[in-house]
OpenMM code with the backbone's topology and positions (N, CA, C; nanometers):
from openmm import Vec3, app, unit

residues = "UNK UNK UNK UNK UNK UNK UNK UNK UNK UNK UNK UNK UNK UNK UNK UNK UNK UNK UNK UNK UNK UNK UNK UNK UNK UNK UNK UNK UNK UNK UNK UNK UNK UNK UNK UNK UNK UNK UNK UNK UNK UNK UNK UNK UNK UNK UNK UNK UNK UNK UNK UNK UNK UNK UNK UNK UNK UNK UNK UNK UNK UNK UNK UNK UNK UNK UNK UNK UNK UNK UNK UNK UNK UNK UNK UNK UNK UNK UNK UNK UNK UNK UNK UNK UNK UNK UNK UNK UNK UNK UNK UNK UNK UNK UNK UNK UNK UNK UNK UNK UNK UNK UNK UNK UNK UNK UNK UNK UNK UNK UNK UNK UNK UNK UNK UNK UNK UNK UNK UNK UNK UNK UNK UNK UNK UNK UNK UNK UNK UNK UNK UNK UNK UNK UNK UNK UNK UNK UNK UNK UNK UNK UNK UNK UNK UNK UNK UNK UNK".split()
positions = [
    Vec3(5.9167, -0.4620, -4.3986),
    Vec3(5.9536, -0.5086, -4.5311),
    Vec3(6.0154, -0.6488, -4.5260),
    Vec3(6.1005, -0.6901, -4.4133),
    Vec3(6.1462, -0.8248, -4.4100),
    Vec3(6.0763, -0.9310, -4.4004),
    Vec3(5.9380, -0.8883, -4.4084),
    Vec3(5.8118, -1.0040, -4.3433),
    Vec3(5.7629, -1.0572, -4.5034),
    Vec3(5.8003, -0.9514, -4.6417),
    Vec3(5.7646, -0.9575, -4.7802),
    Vec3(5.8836, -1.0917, -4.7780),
    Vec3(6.0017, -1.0551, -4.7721),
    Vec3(6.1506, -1.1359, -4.8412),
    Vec3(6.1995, -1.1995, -4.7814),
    Vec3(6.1456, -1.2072, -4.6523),
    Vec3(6.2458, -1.3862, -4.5969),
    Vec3(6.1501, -1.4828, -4.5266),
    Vec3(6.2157, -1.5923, -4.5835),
    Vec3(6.1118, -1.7009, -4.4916),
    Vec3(6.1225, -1.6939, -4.3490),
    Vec3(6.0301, -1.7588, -4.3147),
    Vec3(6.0101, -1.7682, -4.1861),
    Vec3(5.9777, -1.9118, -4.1669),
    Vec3(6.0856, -1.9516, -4.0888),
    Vec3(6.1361, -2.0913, -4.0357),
    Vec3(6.0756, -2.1318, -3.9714),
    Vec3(5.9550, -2.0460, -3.8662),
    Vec3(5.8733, -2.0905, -3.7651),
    Vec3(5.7721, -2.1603, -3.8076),
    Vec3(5.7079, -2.0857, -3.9646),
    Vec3(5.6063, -2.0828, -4.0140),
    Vec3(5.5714, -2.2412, -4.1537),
    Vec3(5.7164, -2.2954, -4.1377),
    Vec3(5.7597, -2.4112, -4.2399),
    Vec3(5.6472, -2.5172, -4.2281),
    Vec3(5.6694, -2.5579, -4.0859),
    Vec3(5.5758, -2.6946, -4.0713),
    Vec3(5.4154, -2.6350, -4.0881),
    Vec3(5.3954, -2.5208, -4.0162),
    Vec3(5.2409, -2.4928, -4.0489),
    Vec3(5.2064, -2.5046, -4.2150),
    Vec3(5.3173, -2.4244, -4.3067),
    Vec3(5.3023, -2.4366, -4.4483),
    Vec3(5.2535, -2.5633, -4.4834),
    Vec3(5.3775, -2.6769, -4.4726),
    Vec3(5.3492, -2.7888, -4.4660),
    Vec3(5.2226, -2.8653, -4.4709),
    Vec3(5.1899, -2.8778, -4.3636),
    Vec3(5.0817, -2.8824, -4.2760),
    Vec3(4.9333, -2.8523, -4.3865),
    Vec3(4.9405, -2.7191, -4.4447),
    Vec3(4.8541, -2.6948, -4.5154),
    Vec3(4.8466, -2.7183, -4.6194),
    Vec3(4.9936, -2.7779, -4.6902),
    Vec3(4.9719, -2.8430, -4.8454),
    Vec3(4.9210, -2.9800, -4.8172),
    Vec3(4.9756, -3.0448, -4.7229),
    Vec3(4.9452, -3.1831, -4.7057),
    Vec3(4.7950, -3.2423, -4.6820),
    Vec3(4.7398, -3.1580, -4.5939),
    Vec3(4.5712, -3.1367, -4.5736),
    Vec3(4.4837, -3.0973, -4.6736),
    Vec3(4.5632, -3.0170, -4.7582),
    Vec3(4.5068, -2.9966, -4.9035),
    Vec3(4.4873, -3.1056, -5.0116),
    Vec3(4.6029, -3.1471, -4.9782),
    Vec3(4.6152, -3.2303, -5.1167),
    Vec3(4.5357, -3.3898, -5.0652),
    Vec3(4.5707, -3.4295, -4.9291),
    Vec3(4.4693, -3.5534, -4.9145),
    Vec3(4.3535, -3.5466, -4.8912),
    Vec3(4.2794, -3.3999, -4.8390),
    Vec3(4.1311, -3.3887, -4.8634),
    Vec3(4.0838, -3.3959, -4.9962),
    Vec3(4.1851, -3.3445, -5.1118),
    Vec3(4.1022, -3.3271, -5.2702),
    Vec3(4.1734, -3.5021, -5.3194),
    Vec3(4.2274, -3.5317, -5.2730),
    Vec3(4.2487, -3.7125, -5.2911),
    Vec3(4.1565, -3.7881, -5.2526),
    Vec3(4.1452, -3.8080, -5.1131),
    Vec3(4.0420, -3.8722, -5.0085),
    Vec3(3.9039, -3.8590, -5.0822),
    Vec3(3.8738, -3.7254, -5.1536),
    Vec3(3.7395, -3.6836, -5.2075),
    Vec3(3.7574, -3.7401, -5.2962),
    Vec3(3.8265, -3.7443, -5.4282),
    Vec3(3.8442, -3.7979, -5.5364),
    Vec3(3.8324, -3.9594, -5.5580),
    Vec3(3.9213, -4.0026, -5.4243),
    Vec3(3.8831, -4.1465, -5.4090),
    Vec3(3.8108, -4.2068, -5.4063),
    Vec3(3.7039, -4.1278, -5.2944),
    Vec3(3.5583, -4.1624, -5.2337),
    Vec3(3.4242, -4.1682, -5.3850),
    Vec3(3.4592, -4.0756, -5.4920),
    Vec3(3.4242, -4.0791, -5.5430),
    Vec3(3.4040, -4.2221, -5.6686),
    Vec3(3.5123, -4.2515, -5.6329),
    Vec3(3.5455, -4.3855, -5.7443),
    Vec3(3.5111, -4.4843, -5.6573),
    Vec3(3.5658, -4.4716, -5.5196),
    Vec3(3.5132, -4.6375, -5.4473),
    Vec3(3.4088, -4.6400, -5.3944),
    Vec3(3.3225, -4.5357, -5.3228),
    Vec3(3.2234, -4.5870, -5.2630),
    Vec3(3.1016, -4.4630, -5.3593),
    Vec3(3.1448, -4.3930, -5.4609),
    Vec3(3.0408, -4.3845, -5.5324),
    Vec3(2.9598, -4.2301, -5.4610),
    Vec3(3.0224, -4.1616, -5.3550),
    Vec3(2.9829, -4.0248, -5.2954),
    Vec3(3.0429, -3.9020, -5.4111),
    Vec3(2.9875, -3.7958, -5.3494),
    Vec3(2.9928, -3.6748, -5.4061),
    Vec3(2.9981, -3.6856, -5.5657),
    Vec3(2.9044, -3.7433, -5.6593),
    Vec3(2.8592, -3.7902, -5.7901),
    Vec3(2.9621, -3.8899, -5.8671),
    Vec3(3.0329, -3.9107, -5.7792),
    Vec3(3.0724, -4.0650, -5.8316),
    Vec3(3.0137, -4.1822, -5.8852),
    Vec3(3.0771, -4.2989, -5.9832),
    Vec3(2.9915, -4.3703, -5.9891),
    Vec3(2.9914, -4.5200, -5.9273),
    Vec3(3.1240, -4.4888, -5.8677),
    Vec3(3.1309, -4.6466, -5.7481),
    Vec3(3.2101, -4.7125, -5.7902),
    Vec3(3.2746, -4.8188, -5.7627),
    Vec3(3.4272, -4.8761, -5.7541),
    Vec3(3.3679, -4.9739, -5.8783),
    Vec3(3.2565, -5.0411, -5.8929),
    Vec3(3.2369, -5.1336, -6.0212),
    Vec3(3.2167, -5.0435, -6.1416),
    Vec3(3.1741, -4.9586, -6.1547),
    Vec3(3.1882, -4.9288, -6.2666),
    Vec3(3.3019, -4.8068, -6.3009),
    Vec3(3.3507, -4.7891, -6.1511),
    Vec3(3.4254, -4.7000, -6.2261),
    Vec3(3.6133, -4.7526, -6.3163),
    Vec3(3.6112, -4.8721, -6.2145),
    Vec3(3.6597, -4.9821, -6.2630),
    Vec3(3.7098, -5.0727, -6.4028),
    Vec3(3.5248, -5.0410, -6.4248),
    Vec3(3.5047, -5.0830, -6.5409),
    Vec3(3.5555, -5.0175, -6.6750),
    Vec3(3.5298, -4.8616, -6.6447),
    Vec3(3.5830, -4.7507, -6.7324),
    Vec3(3.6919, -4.7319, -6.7223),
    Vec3(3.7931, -4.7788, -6.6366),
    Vec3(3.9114, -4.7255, -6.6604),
    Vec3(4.0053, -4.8132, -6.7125),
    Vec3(3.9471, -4.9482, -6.6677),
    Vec3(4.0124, -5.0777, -6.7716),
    Vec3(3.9929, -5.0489, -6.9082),
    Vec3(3.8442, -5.0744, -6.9731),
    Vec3(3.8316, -5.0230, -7.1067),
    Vec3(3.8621, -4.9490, -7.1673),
    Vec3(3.8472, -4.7725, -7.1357),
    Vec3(3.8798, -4.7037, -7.1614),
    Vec3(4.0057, -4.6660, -7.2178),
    Vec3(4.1130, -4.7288, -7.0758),
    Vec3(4.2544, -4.6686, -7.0957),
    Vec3(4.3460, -4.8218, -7.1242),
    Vec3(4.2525, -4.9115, -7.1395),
    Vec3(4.3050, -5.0656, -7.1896),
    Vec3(4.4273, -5.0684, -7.0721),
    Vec3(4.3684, -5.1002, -6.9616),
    Vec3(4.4549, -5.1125, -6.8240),
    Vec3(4.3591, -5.2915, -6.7739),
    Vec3(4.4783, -5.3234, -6.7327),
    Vec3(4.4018, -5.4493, -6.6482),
    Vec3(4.3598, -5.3996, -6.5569),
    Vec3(4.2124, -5.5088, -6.5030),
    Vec3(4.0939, -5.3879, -6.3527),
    Vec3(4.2277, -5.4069, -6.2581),
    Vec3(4.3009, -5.4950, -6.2332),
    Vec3(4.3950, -5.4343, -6.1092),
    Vec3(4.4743, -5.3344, -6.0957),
    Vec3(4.5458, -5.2536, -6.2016),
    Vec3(4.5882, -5.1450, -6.1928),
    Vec3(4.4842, -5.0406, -6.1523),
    Vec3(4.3220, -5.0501, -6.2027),
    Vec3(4.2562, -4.9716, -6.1900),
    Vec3(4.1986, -4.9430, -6.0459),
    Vec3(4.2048, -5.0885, -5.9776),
    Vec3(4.1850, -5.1205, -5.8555),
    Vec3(4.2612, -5.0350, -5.7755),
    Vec3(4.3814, -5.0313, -5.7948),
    Vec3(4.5061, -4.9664, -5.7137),
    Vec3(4.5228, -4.8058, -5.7421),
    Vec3(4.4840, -4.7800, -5.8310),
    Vec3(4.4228, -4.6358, -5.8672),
    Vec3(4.3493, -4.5712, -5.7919),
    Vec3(4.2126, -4.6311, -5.7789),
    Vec3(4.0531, -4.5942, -5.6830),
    Vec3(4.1491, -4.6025, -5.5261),
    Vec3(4.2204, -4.6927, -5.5252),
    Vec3(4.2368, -4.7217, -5.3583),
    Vec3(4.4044, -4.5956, -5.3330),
    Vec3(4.4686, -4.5252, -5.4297),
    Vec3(4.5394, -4.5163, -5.4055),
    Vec3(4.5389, -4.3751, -5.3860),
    Vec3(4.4538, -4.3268, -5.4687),
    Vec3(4.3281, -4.2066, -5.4512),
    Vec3(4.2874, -4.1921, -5.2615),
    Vec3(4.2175, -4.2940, -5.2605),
    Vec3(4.1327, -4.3064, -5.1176),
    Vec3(4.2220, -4.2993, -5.0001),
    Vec3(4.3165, -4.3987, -4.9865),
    Vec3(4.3848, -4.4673, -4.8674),
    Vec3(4.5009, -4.3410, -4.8726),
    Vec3(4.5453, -4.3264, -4.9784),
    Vec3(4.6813, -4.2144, -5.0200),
    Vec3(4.6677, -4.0943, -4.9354),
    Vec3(4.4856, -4.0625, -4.9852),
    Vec3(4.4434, -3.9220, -4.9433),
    Vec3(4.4639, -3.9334, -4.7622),
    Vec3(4.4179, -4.0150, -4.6664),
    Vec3(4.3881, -4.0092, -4.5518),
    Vec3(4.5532, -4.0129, -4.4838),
    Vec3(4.6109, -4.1057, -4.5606),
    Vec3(4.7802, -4.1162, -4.5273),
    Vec3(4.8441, -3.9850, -4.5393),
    Vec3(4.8401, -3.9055, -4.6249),
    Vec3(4.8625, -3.7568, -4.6210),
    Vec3(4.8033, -3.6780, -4.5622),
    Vec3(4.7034, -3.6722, -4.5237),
    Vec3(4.6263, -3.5965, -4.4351),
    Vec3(4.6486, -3.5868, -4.2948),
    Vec3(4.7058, -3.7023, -4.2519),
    Vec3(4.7126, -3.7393, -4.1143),
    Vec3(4.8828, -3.7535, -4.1128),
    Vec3(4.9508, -3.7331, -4.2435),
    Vec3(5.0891, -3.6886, -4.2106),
    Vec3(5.1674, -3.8922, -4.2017),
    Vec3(5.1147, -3.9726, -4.2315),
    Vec3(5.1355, -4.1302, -4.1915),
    Vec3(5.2072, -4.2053, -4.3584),
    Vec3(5.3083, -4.2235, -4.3316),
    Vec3(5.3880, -4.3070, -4.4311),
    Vec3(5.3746, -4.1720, -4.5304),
    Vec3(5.3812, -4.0679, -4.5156),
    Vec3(5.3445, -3.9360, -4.6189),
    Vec3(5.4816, -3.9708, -4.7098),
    Vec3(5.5602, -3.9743, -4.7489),
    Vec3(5.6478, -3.9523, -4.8620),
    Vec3(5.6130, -4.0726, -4.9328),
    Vec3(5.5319, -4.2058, -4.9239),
    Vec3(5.5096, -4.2979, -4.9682),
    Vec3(5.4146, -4.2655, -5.0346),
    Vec3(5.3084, -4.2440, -4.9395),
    Vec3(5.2051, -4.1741, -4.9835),
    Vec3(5.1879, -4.1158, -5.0852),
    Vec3(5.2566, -3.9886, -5.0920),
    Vec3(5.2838, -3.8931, -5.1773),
    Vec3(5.3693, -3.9378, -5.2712),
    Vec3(5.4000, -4.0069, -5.3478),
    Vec3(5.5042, -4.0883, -5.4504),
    Vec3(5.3872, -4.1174, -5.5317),
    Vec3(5.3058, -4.2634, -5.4172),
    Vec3(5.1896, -4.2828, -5.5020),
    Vec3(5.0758, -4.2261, -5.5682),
    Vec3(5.0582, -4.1304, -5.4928),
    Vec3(4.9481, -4.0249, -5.5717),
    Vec3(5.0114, -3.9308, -5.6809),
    Vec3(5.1498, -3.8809, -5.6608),
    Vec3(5.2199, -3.8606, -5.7622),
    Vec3(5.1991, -3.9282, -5.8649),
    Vec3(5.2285, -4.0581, -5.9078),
    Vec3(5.2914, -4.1698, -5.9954),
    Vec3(5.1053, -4.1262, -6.0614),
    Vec3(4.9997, -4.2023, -5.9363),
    Vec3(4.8628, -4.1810, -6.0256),
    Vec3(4.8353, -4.0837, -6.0770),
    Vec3(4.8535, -3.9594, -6.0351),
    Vec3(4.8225, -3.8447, -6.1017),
    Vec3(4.8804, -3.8067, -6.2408),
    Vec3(5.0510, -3.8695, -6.2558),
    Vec3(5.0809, -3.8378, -6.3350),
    Vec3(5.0421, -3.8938, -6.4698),
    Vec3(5.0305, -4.0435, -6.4422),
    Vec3(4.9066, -4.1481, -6.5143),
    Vec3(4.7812, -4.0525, -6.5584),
    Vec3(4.7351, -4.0161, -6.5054),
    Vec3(4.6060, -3.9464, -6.5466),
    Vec3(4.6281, -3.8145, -6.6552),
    Vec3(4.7339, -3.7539, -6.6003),
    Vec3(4.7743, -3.5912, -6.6861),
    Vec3(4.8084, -3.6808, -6.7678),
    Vec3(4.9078, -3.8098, -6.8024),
    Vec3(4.9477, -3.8135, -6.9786),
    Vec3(4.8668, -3.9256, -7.0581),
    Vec3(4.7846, -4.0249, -6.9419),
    Vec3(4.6936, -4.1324, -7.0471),
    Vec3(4.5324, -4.0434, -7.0719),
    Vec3(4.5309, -3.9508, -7.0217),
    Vec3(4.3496, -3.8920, -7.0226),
    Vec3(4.3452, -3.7527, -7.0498),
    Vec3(4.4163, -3.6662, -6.9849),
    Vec3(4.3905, -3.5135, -6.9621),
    Vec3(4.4901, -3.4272, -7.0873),
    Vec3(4.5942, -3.5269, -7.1195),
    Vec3(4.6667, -3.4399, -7.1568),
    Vec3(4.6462, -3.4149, -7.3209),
    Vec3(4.5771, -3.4699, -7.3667),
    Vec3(4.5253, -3.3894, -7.5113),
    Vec3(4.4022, -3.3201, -7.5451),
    Vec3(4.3624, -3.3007, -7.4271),
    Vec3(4.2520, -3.1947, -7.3980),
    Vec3(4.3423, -3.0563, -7.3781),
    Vec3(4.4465, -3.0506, -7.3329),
    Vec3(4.5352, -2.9323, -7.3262),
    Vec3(4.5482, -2.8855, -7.1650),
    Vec3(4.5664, -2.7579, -7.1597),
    Vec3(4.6064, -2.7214, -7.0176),
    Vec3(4.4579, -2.7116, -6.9775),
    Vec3(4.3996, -2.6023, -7.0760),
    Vec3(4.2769, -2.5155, -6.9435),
    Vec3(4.1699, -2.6391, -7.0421),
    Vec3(4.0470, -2.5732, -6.9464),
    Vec3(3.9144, -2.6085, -7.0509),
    Vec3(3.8784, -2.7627, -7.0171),
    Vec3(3.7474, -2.7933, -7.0419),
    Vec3(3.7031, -2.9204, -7.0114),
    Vec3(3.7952, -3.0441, -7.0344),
    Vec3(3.7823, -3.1196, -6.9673),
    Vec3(3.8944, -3.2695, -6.9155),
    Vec3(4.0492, -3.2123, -6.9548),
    Vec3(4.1050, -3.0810, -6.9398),
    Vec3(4.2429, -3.0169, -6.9445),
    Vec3(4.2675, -3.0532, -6.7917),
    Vec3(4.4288, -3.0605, -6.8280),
    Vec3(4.5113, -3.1175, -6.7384),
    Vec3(4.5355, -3.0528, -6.5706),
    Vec3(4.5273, -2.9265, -6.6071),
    Vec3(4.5604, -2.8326, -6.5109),
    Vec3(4.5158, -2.8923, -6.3312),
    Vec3(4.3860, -2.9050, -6.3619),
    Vec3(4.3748, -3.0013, -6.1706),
    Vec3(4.4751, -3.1286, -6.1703),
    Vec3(4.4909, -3.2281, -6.1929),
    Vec3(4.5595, -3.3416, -6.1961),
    Vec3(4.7171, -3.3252, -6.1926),
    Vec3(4.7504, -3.2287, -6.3026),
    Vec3(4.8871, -3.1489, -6.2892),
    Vec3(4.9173, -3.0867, -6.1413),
    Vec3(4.8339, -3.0022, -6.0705),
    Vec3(4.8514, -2.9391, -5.9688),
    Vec3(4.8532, -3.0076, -5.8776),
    Vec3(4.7707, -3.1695, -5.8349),
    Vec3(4.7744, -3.2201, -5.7467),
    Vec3(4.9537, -3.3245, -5.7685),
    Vec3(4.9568, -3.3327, -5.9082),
    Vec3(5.0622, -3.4228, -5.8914),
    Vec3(5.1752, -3.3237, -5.8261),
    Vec3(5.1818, -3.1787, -5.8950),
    Vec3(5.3143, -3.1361, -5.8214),
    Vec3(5.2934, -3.0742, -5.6668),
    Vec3(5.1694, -3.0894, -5.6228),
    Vec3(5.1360, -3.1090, -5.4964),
    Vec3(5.1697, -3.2248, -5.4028),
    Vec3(5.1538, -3.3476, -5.4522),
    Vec3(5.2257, -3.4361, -5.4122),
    Vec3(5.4128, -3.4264, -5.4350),
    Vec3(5.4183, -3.4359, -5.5395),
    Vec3(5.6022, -3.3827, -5.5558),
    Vec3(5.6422, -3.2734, -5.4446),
    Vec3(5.5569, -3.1739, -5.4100),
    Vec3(5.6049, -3.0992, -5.2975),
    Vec3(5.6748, -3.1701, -5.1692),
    Vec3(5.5356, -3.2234, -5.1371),
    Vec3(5.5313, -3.3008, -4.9893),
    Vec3(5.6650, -3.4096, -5.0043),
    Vec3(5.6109, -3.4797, -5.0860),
    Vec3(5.7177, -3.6000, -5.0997),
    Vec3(5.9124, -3.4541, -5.1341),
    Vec3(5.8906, -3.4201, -5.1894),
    Vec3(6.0192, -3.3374, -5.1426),
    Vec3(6.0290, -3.2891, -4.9510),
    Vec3(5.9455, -3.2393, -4.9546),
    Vec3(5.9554, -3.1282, -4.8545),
    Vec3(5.9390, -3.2617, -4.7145),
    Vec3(5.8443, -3.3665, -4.7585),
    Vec3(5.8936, -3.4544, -4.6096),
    Vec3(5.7331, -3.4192, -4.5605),
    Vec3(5.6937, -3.5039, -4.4364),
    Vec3(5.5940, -3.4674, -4.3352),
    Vec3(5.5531, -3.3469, -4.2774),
    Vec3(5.6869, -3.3228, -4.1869),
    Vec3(5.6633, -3.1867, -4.1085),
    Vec3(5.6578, -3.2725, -4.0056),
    Vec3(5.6559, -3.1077, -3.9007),
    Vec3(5.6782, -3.1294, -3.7709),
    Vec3(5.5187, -3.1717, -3.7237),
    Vec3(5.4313, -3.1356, -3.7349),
    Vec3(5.2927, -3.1261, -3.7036),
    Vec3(5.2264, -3.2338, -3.8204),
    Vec3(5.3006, -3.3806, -3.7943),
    Vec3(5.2516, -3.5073, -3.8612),
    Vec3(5.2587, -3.6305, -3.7551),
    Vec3(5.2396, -3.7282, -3.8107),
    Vec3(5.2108, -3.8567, -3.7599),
    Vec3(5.3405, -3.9078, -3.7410),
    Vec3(5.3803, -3.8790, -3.8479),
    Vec3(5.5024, -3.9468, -3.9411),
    Vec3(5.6268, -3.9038, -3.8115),
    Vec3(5.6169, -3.7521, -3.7822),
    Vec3(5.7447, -3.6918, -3.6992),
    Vec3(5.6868, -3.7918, -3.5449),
    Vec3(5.5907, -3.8036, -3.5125),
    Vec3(5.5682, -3.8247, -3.3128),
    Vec3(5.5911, -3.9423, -3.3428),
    Vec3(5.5257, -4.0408, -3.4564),
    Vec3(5.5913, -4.1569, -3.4734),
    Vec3(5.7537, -4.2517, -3.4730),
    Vec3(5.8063, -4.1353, -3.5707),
    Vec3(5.9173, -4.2024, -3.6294),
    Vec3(6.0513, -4.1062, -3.5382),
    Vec3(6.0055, -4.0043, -3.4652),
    Vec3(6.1271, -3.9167, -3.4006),
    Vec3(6.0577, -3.9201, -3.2560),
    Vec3(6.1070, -3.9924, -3.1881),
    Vec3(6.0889, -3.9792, -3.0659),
    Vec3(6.1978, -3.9310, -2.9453),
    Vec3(6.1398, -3.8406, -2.8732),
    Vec3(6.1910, -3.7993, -2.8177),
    Vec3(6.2618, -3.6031, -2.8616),
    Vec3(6.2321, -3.6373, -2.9910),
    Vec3(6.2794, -3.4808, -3.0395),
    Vec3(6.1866, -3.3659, -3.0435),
    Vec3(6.0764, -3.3811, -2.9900),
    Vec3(5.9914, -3.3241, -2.8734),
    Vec3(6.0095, -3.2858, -2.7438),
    Vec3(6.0446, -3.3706, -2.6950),
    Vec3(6.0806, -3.3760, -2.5663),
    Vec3(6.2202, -3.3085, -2.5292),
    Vec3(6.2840, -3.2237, -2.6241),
    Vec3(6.4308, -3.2010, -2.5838),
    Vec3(6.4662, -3.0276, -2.5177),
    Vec3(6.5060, -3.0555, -2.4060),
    Vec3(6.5108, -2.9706, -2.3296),
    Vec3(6.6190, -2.8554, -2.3819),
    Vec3(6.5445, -2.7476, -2.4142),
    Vec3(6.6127, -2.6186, -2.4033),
    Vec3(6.7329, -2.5377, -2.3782),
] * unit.nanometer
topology = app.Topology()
chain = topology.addChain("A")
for resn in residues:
    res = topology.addResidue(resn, chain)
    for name in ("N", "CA", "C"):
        topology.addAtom(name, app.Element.getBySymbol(name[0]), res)
């Protein structure tokens, strides 16, 4: 029964680990889609194009959007500058739930609900930190690996 009601401390960074891989694979994908135009995207010029017009944004915000999507996703994935990371895909996502998604409602076509989930997916990480099983920890903690028993 104690395995239902208490965390398990061992099991933190693997958790981790699996929101963070989550959330920059469905970023990284999302990105790819706007900049280089894969998985039915329509490519960094026009998608560019639509999001200036559309949401009456200058193309450089929109620029930093597509790339923040892309570059954000692989930086979280691989655990590298992750709370930065994760701020920025936050900040875009949240851009998206209140200039696009959010008067479509929660559920149902262009509803908020994916964009919402990734933003408080990012809010996780960026709370919760890298983890032990990141870039960010062998990088920035050295030696706290190495500490003898």
């Amino acid at each position: 029964m104690k395995i239902f009601i208490h965390s398990n401390e061992k099991l933190i960074g693997a958790a981790i680990l699996v929101v963070r891989v989550t959330l920059g694979v469905l970023m990284f994908a999302h990105g790819a889609q706007k900049v280089f135009g894969v998985f039915g995207g329509k490519g960094l010029d026009e998608t560019v194009a639509m999001m200036s017009k559309g949401l009456d944004m200058p193309s450089w915000l929109a620029y930093l959007s597509c790339f923040t999507e892309l570059v954000g996703g692989i930086g979280i994935i691989f655990g590298v500058l992750t709370r930065f990371f994760s701020i920025a895909v936050l900040i875009n996502m949240l851009v998206a739930v209140f200039a696009v998604h959010f008067k479509n409602g929660l559920l149902g076509p262009g509803g908020f609900e994916f964009p919402g989930s990734l933003a408080m997916l990012a809010l996780t990480i960026a709370l919760a930190g890298p983890g032990m099983l990141s870039l960010d920890h062998v990088l920035f903690h050295p030696g706290v690996s190495k500490k003898v028993k």
